[in-house]
OpenMM code with the backbone's topology and positions (N, CA, C; nanometers):
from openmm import Vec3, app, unit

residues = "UNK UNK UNK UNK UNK UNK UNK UNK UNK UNK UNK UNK UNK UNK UNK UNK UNK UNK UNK UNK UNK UNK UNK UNK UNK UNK UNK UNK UNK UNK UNK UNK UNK UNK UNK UNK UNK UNK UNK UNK UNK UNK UNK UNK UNK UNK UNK UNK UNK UNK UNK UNK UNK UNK UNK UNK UNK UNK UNK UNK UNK UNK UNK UNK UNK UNK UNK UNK UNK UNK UNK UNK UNK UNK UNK UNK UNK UNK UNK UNK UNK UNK UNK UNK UNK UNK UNK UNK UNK UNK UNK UNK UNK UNK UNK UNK UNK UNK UNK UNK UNK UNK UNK UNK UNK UNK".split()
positions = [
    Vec3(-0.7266, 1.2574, 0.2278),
    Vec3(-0.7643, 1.1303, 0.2864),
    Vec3(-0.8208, 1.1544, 0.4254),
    Vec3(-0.9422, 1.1050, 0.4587),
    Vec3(-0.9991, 1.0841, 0.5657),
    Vec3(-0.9514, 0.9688, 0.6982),
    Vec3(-0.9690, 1.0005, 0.7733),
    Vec3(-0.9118, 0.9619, 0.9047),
    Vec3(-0.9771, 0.8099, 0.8923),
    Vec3(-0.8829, 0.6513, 0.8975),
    Vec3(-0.9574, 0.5391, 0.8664),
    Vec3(-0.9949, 0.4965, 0.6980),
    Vec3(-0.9640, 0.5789, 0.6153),
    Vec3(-0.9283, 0.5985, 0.4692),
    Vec3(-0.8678, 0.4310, 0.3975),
    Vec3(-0.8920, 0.3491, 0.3595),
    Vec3(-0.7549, 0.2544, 0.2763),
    Vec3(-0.7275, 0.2413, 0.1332),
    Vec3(-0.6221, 0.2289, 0.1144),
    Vec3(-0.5475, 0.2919, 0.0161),
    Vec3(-0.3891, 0.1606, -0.0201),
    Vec3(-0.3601, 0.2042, -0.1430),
    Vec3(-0.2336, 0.0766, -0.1933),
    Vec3(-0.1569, 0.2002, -0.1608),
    Vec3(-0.0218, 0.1566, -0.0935),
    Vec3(0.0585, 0.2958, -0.1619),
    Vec3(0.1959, 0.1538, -0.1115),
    Vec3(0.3321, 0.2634, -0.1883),
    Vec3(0.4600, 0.2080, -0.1283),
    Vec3(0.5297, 0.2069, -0.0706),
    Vec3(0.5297, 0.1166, 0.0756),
    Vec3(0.5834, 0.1825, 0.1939),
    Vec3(0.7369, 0.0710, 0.1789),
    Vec3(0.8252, 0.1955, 0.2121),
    Vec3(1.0126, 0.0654, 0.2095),
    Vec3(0.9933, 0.0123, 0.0540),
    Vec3(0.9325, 0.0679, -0.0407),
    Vec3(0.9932, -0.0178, -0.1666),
    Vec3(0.8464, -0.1405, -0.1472),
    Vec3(0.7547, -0.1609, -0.1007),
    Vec3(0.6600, -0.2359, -0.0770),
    Vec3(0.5196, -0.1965, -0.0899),
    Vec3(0.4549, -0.2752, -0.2396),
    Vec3(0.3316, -0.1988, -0.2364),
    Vec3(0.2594, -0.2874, -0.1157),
    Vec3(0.1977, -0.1957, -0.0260),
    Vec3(0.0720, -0.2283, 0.1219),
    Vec3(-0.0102, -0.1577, 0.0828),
    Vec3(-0.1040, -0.2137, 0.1638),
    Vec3(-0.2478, -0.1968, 0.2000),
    Vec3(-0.2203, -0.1084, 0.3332),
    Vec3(-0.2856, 0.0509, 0.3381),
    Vec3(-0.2621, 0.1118, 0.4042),
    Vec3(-0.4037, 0.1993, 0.4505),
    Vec3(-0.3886, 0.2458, 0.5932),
    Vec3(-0.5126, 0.3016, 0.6260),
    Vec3(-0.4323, 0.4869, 0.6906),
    Vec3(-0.5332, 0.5546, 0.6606),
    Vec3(-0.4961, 0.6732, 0.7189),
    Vec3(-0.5384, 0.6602, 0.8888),
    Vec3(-0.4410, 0.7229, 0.9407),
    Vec3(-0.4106, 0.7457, 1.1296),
    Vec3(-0.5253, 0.8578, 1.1569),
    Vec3(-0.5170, 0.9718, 1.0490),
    Vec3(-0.6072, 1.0740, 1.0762),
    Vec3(-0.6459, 1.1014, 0.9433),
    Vec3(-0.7146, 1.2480, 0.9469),
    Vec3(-0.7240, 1.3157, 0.8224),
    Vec3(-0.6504, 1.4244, 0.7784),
    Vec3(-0.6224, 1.4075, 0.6430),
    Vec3(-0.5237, 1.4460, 0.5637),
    Vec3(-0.5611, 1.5599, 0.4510),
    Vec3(-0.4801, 1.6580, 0.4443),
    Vec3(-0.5776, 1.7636, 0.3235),
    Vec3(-0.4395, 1.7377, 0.1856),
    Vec3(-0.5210, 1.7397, 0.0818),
    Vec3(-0.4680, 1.7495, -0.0395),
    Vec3(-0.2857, 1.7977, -0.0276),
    Vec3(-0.2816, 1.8918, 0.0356),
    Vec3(-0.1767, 2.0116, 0.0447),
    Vec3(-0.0576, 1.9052, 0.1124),
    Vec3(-0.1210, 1.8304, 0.2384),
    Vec3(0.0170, 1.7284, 0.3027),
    Vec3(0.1105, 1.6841, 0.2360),
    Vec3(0.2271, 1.6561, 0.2607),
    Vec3(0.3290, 1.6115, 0.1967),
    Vec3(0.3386, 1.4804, 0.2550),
    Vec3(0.3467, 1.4732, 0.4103),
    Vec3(0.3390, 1.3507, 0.4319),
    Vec3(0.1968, 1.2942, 0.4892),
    Vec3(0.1919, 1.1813, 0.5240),
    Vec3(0.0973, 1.1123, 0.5628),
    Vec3(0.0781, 0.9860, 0.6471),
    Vec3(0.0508, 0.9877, 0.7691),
    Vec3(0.0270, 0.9147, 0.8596),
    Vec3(-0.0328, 0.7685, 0.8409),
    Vec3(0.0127, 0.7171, 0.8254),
    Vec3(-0.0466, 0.5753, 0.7981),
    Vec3(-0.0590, 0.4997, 0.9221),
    Vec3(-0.1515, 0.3515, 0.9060),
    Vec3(-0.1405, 0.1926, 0.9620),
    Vec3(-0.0656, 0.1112, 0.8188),
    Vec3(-0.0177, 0.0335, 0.8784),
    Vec3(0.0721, -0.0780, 0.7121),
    Vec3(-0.0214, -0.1716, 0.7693),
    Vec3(-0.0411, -0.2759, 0.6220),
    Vec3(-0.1006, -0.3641, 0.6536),
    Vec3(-0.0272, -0.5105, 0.5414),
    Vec3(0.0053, -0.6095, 0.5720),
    Vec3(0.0509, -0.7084, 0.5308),
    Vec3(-0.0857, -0.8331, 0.4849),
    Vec3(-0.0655, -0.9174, 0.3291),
    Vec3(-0.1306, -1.0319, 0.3603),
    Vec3(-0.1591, -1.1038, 0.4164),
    Vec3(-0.2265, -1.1878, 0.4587),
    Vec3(-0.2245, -1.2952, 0.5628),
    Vec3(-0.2878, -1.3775, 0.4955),
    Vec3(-0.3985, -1.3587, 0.4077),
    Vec3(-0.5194, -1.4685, 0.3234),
    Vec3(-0.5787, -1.4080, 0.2198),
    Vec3(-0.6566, -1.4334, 0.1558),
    Vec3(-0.7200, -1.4676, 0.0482),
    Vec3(-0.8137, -1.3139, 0.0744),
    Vec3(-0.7550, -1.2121, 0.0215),
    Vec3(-0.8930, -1.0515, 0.0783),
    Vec3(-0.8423, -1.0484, 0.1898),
    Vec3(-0.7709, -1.0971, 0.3303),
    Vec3(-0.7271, -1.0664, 0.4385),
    Vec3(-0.5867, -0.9677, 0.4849),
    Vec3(-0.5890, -0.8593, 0.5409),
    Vec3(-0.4368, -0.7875, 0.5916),
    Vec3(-0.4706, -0.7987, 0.7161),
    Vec3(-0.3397, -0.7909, 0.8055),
    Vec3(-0.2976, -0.8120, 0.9089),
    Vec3(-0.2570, -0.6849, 0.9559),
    Vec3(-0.2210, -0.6115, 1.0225),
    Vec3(-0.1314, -0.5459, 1.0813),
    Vec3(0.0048, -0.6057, 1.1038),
    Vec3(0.1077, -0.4759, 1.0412),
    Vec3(0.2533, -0.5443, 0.9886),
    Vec3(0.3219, -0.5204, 1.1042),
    Vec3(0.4185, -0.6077, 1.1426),
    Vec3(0.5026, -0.5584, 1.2255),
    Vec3(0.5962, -0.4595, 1.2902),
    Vec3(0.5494, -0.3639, 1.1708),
    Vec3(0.5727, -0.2161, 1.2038),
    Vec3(0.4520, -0.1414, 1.1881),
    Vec3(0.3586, -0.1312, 1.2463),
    Vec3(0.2309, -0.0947, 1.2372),
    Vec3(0.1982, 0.0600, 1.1893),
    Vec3(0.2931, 0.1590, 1.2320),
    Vec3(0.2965, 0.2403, 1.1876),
    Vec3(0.3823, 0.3241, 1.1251),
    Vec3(0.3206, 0.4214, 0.9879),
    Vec3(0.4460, 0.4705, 0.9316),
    Vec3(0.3850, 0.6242, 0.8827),
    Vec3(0.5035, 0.6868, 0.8179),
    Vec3(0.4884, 0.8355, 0.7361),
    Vec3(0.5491, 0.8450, 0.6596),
    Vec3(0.4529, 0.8418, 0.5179),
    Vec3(0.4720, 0.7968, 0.3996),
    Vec3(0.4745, 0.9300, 0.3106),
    Vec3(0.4934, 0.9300, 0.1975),
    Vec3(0.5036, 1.0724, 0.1045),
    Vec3(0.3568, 1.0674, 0.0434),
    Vec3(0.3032, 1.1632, 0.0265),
    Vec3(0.1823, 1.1692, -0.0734),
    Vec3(0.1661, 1.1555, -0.1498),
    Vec3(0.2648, 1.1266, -0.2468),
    Vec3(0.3070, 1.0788, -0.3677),
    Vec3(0.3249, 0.8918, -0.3817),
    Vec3(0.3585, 0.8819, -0.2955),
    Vec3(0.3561, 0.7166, -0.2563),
    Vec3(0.2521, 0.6462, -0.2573),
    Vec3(0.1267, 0.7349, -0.3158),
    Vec3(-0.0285, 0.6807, -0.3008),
    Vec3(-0.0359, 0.6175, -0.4381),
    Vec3(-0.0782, 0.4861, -0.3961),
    Vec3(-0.1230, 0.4109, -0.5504),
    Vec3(-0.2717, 0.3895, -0.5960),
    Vec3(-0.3395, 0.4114, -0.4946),
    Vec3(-0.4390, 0.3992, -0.5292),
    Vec3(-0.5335, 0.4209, -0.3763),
    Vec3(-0.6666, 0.4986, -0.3731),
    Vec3(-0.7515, 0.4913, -0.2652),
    Vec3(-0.8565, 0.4309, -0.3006),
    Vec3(-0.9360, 0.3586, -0.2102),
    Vec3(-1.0425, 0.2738, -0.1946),
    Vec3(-1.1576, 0.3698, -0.1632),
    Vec3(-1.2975, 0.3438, -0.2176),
    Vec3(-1.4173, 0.4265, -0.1334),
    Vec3(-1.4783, 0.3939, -0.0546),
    Vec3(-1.3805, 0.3458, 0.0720),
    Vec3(-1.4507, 0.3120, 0.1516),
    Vec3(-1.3310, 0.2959, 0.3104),
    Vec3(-1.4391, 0.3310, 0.4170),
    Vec3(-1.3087, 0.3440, 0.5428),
    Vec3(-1.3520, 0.2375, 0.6338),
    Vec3(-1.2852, 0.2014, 0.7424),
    Vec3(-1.3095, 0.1113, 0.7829),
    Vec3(-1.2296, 0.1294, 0.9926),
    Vec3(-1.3116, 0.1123, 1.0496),
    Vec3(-1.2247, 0.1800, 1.1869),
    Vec3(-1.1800, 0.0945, 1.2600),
    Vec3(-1.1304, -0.0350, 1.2040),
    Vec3(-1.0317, -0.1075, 1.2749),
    Vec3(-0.8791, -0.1119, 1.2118),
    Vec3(-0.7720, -0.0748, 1.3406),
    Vec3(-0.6677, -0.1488, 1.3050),
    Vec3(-0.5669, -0.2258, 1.3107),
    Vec3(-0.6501, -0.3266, 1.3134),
    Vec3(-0.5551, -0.4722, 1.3285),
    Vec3(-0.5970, -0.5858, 1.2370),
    Vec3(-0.6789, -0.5606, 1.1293),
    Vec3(-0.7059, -0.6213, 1.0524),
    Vec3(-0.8137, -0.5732, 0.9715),
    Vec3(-0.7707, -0.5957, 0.8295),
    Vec3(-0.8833, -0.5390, 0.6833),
    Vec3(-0.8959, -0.6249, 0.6168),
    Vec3(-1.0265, -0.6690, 0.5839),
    Vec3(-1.0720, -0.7436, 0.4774),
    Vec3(-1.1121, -0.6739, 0.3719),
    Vec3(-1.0622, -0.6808, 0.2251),
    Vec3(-1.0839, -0.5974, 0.1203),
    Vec3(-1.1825, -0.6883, 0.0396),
    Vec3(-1.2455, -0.5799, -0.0376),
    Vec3(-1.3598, -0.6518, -0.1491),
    Vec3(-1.3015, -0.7167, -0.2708),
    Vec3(-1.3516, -0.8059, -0.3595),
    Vec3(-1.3691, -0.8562, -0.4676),
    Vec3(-1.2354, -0.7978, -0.5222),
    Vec3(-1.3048, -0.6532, -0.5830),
    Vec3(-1.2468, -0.5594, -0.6666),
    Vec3(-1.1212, -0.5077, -0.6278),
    Vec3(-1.1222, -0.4625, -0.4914),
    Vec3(-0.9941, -0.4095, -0.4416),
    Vec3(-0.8993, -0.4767, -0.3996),
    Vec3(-0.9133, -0.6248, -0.3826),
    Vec3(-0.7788, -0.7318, -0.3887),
    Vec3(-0.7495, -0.7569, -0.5130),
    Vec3(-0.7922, -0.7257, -0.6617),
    Vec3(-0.7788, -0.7462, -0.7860),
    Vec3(-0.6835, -0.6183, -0.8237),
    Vec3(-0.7736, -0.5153, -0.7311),
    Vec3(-0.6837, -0.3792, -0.8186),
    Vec3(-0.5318, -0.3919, -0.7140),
    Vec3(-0.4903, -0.4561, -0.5796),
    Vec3(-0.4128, -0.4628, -0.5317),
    Vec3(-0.2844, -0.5539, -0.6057),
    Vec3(-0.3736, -0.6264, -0.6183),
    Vec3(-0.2778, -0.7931, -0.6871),
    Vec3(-0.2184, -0.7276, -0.8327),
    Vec3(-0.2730, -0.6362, -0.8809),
    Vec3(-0.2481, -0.6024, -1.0294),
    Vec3(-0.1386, -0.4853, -0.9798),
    Vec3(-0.1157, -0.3632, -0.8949),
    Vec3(-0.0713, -0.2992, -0.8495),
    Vec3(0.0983, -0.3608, -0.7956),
    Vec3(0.0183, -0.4446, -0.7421),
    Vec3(0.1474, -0.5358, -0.6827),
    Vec3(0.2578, -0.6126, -0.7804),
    Vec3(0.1455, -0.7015, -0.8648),
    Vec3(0.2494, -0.7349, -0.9983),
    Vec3(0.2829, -0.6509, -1.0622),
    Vec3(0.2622, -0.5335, -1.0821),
    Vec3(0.2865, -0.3877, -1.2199),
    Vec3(0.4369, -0.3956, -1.1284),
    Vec3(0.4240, -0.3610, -0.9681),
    Vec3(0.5747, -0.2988, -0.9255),
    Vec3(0.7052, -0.4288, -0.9222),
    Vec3(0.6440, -0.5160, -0.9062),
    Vec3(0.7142, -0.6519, -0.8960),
    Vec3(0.7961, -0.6613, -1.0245),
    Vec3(0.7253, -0.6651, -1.1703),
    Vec3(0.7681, -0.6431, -1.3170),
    Vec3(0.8553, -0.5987, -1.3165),
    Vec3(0.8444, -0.4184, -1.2486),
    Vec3(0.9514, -0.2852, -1.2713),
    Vec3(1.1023, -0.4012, -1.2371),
    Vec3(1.0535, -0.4264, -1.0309),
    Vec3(1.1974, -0.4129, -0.9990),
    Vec3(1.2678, -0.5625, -1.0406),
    Vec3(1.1798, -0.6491, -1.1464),
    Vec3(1.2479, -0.7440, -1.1795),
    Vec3(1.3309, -0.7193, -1.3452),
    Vec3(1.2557, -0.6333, -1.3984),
    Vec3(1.2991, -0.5711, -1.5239),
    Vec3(1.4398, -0.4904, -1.5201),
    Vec3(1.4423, -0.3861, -1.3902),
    Vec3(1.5594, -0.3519, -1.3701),
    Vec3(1.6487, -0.4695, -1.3175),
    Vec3(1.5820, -0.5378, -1.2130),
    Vec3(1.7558, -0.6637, -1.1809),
    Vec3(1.8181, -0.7334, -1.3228),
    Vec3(1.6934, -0.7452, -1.3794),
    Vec3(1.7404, -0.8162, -1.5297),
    Vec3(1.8573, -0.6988, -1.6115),
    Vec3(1.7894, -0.5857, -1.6176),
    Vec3(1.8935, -0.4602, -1.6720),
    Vec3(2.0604, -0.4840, -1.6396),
    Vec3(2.0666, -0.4634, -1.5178),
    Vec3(2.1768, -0.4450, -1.4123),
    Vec3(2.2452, -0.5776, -1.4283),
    Vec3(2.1984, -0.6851, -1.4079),
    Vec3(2.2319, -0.8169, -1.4778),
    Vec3(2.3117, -0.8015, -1.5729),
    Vec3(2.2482, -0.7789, -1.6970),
    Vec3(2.2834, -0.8191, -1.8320),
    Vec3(2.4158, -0.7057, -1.8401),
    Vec3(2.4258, -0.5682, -1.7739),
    Vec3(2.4614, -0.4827, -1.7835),
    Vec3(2.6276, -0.5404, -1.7262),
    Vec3(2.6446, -0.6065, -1.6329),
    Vec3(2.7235, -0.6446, -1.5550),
    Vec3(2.8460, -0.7302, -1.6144),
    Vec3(2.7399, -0.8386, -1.7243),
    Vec3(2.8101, -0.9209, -1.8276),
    Vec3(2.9583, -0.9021, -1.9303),
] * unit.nanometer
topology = app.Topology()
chain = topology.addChain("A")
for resn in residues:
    res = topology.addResidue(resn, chain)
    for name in ("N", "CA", "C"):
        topology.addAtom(name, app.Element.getBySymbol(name[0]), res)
């Protein structure tokens, strides 16, 4: 990942909208991020923890395209679709397991 890079990944159990701090080679384990939170409709904010270091593995998806602000990203068409779908896929999981653990409890 290139320095200004954005990308879905899961930061705290939370799929974000994330930008790389610098540049990153394949080999990193971790990775320097900006977090970025909804605010509107294609709009992120900068989250109240603005910055983090995330696993490389925590990457859900990268965008082709960088962008050198950070305090706010507006994403395209496509990439608030592939976010929103990303977002519901993990939402499913951890509601599928509360349901598990639930029923399990009974």
């Amino acid at each position: 990942m290139n320095h200004g890079t954005v990308a879905v990944a899961l930061v705290q159990h939370q799929v974000m909208i994330i930008q790389a701090c610098r540049s990153h080679t394949r080999r990193d384990r971790w990775l320097d991020v900006y977090t970025y939170v909804p605010f509107g409709d294609r709009l992120f904010l900068a989250s109240p923890v603005p910055y983090a270091r995330i696993a490389s593995s925590d990457i859900l998806a990268i965008f082709p395209f960088r962008t050198p602000t950070t305090d706010m990203i507006e994403l395209s068409e496509q990439a608030y679709r592939e976010f929103l779908g990303l977002s519901a896929k993990h939402q499913l999981k951890y509601d599928n397991m509360w349901r598990r653990w639930k029923a399990k409890r009974r």
